[in-house]
N, C-alpha and C positions, 0 to 999 in steps of 0.2 A: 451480454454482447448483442448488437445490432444482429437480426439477421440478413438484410439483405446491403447488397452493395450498387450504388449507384456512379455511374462513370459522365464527365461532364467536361470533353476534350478542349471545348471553346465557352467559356463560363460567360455570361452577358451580366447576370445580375446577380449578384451572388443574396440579394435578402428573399431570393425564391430558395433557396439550399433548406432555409431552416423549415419549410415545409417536408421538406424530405431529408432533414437531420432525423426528423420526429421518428422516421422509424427506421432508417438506412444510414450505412456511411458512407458518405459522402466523397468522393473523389476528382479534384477537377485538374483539369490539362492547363498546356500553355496557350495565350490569346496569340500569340506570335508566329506559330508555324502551324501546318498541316501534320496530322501523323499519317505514316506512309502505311500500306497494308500490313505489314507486317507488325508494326509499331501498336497499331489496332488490338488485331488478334493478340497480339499479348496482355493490351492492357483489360481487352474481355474475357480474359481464362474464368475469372471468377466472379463475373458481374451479371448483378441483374436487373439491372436498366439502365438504357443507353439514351443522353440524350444529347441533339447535335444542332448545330447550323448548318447553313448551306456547303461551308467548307470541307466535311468529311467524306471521305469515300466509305460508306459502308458496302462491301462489297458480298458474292457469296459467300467465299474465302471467309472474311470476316465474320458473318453471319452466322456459319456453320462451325466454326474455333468456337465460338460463343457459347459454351455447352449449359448453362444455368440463363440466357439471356429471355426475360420476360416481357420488354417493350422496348420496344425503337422509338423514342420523341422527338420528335421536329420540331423547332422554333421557330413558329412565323406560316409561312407557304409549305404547300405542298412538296416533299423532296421531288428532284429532277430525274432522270437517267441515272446519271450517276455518280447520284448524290447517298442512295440505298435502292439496295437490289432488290423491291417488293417480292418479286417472284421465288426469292429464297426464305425472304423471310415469312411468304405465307406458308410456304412446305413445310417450312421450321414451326410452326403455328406462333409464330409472332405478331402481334400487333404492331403496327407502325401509326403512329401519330400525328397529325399535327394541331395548330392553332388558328382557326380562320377566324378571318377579319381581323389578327389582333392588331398588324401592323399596318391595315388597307388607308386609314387617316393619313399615315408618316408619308408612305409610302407615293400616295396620290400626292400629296403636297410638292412633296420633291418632283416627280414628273412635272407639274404644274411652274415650279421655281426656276426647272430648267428650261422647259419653253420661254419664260421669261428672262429668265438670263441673254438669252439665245436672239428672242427679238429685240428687247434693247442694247443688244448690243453691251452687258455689265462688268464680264470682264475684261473684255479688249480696253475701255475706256476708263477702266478703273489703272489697269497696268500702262494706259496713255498719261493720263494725269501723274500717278506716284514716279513718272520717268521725266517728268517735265513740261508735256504737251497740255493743249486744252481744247475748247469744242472742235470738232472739223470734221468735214464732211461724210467719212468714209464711217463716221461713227455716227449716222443718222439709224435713229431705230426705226422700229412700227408697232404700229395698234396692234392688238389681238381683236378690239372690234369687228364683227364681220367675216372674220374669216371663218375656214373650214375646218374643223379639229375634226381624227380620223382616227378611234380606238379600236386596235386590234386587240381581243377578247374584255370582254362584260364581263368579270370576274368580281371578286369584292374589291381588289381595287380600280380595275376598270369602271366598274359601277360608281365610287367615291370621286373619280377623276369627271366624269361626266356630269354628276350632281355638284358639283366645288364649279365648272366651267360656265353653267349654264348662267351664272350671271355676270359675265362676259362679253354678253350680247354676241355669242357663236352659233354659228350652224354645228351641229353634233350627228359625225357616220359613226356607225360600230360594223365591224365585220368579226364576227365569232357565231361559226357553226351549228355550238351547242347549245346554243340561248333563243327563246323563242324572243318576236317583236312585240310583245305584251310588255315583258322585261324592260326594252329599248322603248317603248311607252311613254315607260311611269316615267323615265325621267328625258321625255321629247327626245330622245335619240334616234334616228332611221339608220336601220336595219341595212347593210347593202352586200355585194360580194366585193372580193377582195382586188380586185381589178378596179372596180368604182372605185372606193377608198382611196386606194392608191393615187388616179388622176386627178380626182376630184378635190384632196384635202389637202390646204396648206399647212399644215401640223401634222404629223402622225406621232402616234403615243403606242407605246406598245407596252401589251399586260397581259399575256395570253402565259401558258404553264409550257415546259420544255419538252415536250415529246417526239417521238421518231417524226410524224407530221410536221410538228411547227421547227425541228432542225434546219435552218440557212433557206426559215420562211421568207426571209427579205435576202434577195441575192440580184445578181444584176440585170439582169431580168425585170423584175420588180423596182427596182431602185431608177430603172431608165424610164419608168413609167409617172413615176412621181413628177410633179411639177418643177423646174431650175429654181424657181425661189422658195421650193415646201422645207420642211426640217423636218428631222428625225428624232426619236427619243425614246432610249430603251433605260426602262428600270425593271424589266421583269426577267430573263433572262440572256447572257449574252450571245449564246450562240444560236437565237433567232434570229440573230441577223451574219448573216455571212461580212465577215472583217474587211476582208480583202477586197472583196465589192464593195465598202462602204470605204476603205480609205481613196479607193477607184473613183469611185463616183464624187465625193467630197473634191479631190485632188484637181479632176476632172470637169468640175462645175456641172455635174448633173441634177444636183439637189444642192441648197446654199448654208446647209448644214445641220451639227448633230447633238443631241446631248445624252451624254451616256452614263452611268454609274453601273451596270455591269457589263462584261468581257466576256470572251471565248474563253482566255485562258485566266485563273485568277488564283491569287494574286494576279496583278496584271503586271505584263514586263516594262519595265522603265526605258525599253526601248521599241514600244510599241508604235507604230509608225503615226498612228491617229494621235497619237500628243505631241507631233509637229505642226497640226494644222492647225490654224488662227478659227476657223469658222467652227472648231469642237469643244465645247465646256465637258469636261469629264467629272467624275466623284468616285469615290472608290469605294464602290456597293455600302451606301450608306444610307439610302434611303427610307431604311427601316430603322433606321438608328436611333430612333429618339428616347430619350427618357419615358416618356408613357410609353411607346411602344414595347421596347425591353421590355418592363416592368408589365406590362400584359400579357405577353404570349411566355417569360418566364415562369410565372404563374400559373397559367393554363395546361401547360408543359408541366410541371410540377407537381401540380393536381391530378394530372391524367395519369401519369408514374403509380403515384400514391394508390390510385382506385386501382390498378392493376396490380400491383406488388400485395392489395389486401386484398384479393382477389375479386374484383367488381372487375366489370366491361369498361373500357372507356367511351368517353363521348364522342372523339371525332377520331374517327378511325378510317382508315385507306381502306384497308383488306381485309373488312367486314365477314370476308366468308370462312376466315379461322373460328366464326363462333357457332356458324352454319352447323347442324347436325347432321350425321354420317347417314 
């Protein structure tokens, strides 16, 4: 018999399994629904490693039912708030994982595809034409030439969205805290605060990580400061931007629109008010989705399990100071 057991609520790639067949069995969930807390803690009574997407709540609760649980692995980014409770899981002397850079290509891309959607105008005139219509006016696009693109945080995808841009012929702002202008440098970015950004840039991209700070970063406030013809575009998480201010301002003509693939709340509700308005292309958190992507941070995930379950450190680890000596 296998000794150990590994749990896989939301399975992406299943040819990463057979790395951790080799020495565990294997158990995977349904791609269809969330499991609720309690749904959790049962299915970790006897597991020992957990590995997730963005979707699960790993909570204390959870963490602490866990009684055999030896790593928490993340797929892709860093987990969110409240996506895993690090602070229980470092007491628990858990490692938490995740996979950087695996999915910052996919990821950039898609930010990148929905600006463009966005300025020329692709879906409106796609759903013009299949209904009967043909060129006219209201479906006049624009350049990206020239203008101002405005990324909130220089991360690895923030970073890949800047480098993909620059030949674009664009002026490039970054506003992220953590990053020195060396960084913002190497790939001709300036450096600015987050008030400039705002005025100054007809794009904004957002790529920044979900924490108590960047929480309804963009609110209305922020959002009346933007330019009437700038766009919006969040692929990193959705409640840096406060909703309600952004269907306001949209609604409103403060900003002339948005492109989103993640929510506040997600699943997202089919009666979410921002999928009545003509100026928002939406996706539904897919921009990590791609075949190479999967297939990267599956494996890296995978890998990381393995090296902990046969007692080695992992490589990319959050909460480093579970190995820290007493």
């Amino acid at each position: 018999m296998k000794r150990f057991k590994v749990f896989i609520p939301e399975p992406e790639f299943s040819e990463s399994h057979k790395i951790l067949e080799e020495i565990a069995e294997v158990r995977v969930g349904q791609k269809d629904r969330r499991y609720t807390e309690e749904e959790l803690m049962r299915e970790l009574e006897d597991v020992d490693a957990l590995l997730i997407t963005s979707r699960e709540r790993v909570t204390k609760k959870v963490i602490e039912a866990a009684k055999r649980l030896k790593i928490i692995a993340k797929y892709g980014a860093k987990p969110d708030l409240v996506n895993v409770d690090i602070e229980a899981a470092t007491k628990k002397g858990v490692p938490v994982t995740w996979t950087p850079s695996s999915n910052a290509d996919s990821v950039a891309e898609h930010a990148i595809t929905l600006i463009m959607a966005l300025m020329k105008k692709i879906f409106l005139s796609s759903l013009h034409l299949k209904t009967g219509g043909w060129r006219i006016e209201t479906l006049c696009g624009y350049e990206l030439m020239n203008k101002t693109i405005g990324i909130i945080g220089l991360g690895a995808v923030g970073y890949k969205v800047v480098e993909k841009m620059r030949g674009f012929g664009v002026r490039m702002l970054v506003y992220d805290p953590y990053i020195s202008e060396e960084r913002a440098k190497i790939v001709e970015a300036q450096v600015v605060g987050l008030e400039t950004l705002l005025k100054e840039s007809d794009i904004i991209s957002v790529h920044a990580a979900l924490t108590d700070k960047t929480r309804h970063l963009i609110g209305e406030r922020e959002l009346k400061m933007m330019k009437k013809s700038a766009l919006i575009i969040n692929t990193a998480r959705g409640a840096i931007i406060d909703e309600k201010a952004l269907y306001k301002a949209l609604k409103e003509g403060w900003i002339a629109g948005a492109g989103l693939d993640v929510f506040e709340e997600e699943p997202a509700r089919p009666d979410n008010p921002l999928f009545t308005l003509d100026n928002v292309v939406v996706t539904p958190h897919v921009a990590a989705f791609t075949y190479e992507a999967l297939r990267r941070e599956t494996f890296m995930a995978a890998e990381e399990v393995t090296r902990v379950l046969q007692g080695e450190k992992p490589k990319f680890v959050i909460n480093p100071e579970i190995y820290s000596s007493p």
